[in-house]
MARMIMAR-198671 format. One line per field, with one value per atom (N, C-alpha, C): residue in one letter; z, y, x. Coordinates in steps of 0.05 Angstrom, whole numbers, plus 5000, padded with zeros to 4 digits. Each point is the difference from the previous one (the first is absolute). Example, Ala and Ser with C-alpha at 12.3 -4.5 7.8 and 13.67 -1.06 7.14 Angstrom:
% residues 2
fiza <- c(A A A S S S)
Z <- c(5156 5000 5000 4986 5001 5014)
Y <- c(4886 5024 5024 5021 5024 5022)
X <- c(5264 4982 5018 4993 5016 4985)
This chain:
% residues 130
fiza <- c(X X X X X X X X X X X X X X X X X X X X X X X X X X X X X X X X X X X X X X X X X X X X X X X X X X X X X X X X X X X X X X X X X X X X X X X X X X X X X X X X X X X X X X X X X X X X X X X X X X X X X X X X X X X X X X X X X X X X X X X X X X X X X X X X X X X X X X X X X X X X X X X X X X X X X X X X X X X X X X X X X X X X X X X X X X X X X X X X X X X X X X X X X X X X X X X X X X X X X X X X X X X X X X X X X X X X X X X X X X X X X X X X X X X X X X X X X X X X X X X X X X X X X X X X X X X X X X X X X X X X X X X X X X X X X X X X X X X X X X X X X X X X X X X X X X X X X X X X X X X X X X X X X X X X X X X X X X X X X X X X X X X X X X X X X X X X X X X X X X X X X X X X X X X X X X X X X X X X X X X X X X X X X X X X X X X X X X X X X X X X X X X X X X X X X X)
Z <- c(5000 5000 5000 4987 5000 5000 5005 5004 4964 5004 4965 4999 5013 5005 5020 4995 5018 5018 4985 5021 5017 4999 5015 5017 5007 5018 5025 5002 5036 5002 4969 4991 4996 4994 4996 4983 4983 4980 4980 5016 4995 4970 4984 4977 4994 4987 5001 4976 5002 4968 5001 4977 4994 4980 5017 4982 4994 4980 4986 5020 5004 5008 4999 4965 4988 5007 5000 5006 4981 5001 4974 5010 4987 5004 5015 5027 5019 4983 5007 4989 5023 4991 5025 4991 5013 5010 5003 5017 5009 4991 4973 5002 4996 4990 4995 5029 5023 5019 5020 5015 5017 5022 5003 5037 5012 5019 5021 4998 4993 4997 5025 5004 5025 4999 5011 5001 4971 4988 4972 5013 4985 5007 4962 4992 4978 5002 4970 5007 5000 4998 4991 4979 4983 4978 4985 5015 4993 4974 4998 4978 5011 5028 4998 5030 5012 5036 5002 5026 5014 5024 5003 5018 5008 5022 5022 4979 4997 4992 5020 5008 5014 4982 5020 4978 5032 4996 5021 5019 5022 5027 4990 4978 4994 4986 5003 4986 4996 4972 4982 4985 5001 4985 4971 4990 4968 4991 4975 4987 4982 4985 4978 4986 4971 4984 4985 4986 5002 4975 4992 4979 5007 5030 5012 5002 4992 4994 5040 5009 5025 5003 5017 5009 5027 5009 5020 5015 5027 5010 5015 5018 5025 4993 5012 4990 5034 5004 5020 5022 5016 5022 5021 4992 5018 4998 5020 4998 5001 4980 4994 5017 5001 5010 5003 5001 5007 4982 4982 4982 5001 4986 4998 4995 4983 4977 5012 4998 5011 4967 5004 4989 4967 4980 4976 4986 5004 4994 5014 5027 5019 5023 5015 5015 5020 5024 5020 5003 5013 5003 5036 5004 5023 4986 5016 4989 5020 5009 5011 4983 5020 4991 5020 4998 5014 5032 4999 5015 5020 4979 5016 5001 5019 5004 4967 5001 4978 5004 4971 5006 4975 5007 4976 4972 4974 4972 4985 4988 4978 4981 4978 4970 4980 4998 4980 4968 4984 4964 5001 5015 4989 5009 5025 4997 5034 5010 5033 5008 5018 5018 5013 5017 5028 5029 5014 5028 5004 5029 5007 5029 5015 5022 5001 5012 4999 5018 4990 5022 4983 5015 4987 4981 5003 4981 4968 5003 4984 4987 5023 4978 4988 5014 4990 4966 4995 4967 4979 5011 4984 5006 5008 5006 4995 5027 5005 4996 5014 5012 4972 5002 4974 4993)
Y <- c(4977 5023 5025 5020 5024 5030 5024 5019 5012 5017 5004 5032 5010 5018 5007 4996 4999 5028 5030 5020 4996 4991 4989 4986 4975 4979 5011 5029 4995 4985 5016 4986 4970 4988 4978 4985 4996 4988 4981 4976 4970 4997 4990 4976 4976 4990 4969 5001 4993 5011 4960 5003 4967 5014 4978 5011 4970 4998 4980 4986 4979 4988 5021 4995 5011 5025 5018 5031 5004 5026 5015 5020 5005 5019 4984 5017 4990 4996 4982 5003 5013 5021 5005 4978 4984 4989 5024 5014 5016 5029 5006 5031 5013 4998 5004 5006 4987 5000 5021 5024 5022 4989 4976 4998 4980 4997 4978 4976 4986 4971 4998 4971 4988 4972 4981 4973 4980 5021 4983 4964 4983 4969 4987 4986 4980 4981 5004 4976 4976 4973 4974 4987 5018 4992 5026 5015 5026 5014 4997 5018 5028 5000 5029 5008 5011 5023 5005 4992 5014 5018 5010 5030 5003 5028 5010 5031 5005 5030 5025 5018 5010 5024 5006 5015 5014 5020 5023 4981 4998 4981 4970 4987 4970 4997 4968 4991 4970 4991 4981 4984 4983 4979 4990 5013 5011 4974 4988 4987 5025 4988 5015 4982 4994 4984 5012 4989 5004 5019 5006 5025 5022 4995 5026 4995 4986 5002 4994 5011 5006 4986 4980 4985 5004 5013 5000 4977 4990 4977 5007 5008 5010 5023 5017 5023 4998 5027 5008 5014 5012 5016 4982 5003 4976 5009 4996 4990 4974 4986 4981 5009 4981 4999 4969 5004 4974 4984 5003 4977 4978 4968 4986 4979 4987 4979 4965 4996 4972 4978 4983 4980 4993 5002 5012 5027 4999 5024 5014 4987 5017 5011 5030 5018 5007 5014 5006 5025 5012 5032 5009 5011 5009 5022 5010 5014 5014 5026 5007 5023 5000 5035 5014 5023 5018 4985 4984 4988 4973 4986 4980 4996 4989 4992 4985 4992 4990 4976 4979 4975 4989 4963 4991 5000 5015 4996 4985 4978 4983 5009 5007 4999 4973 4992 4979 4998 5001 4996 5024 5020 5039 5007 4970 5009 5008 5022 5002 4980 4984 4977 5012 5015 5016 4995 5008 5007 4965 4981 4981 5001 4974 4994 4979 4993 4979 4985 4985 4984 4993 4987 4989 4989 4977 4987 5007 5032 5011 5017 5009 5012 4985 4976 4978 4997 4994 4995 5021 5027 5014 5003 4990 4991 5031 5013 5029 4996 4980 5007 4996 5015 5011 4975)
X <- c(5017 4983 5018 4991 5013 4978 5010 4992 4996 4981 4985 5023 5007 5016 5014 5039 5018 4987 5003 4998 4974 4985 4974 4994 5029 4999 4982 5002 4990 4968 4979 4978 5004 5014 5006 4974 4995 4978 5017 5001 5013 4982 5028 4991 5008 4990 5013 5021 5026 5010 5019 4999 5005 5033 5015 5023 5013 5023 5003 5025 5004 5022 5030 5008 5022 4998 4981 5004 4974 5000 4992 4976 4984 4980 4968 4995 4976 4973 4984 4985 4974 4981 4984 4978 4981 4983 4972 5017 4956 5018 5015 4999 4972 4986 4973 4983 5016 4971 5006 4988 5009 4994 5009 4989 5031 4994 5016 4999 5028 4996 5024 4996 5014 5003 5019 4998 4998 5018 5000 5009 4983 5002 5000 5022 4992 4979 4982 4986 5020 4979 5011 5015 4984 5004 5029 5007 5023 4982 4974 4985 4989 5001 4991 5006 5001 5009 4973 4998 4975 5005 4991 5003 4980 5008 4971 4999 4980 4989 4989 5015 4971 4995 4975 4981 4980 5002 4978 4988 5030 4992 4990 5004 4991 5030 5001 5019 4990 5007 4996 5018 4998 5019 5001 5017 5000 5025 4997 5019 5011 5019 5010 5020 4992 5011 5024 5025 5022 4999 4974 5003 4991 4989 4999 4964 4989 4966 4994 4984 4993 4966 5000 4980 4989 4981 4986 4991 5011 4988 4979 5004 4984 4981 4972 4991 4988 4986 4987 5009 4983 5012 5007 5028 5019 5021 5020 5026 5018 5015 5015 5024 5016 5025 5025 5022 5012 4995 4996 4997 5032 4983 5019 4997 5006 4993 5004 4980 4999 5007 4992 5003 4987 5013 4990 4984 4988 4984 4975 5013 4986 5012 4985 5015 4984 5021 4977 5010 4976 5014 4976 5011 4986 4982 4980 4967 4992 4989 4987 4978 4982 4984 4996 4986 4988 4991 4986 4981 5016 5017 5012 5045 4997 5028 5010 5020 5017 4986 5005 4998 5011 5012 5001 4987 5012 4982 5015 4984 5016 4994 5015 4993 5015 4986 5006 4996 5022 4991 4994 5011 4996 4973 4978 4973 5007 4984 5005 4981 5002 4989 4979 5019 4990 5006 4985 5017 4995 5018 4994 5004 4984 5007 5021 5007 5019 5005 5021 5007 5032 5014 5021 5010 4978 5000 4986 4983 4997 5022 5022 5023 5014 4998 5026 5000 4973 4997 5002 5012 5013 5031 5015 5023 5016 4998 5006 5039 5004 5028 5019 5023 5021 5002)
């Protein structure tokens, strides 16, 4: 991640910039988008970074494919956070709103699940640990 302008760092407005092994010129990911990204994570498959977005006190869990095309996961008056990729192509991220404390959200296959209760043996089958 990098700043969209050095004299500006103190604003700091993170991008995702993809640069090549050998060197060469960054590639930006979200130049296009005016908001706050955070917690860049690879998917599974190394086809696209998913990130936190925020947006006027909400933040949302946005993909972004390696040509830069930007995919909305999450929507609503909420806040996402912590995201972190479980076991193929599914992720958990912590959730709250207005009204309630945080709680576990699965999104699975890019679809949001939603909040869960759990138990252990409910995290186990997304196999959290590195």
């Amino acid at each position: 991640m990098k700043s969209q302008t050095p004299e500006y760092d103190i604003y700091d407005q993170p991008q995702i910039a993809l640069i090549p092994a050998e060197g060469g010129t960054p590639k930006i990911l979200n130049a296009t988008l005016d908001r706050d990204v955070s917690g860049p994570r690879w998917s599974a498959d190394s086809k696209s970074v998913w990130v936190t977005v925020e947006d006027d006190r909400r933040s949302h869990v946005t993909s972004f494919d390696l040509n830069g095309n930007k995919k909305i996961i999450t929507k609503g008056d909420r806040v996402f956070g912590s995201l972190q990729q479980g076991a193929g192509n599914t992720w958990v991220t912590l959730s709250s709103d207005p009204a309630t404390p945080n709680e576990i959200y699965v999104i699975e296959n890019e679809t949001r699940v939603g909040s869960h209760t759990f138990t252990m043996s409910f995290l186990n089958r997304y196999n959290l640990h590195p």
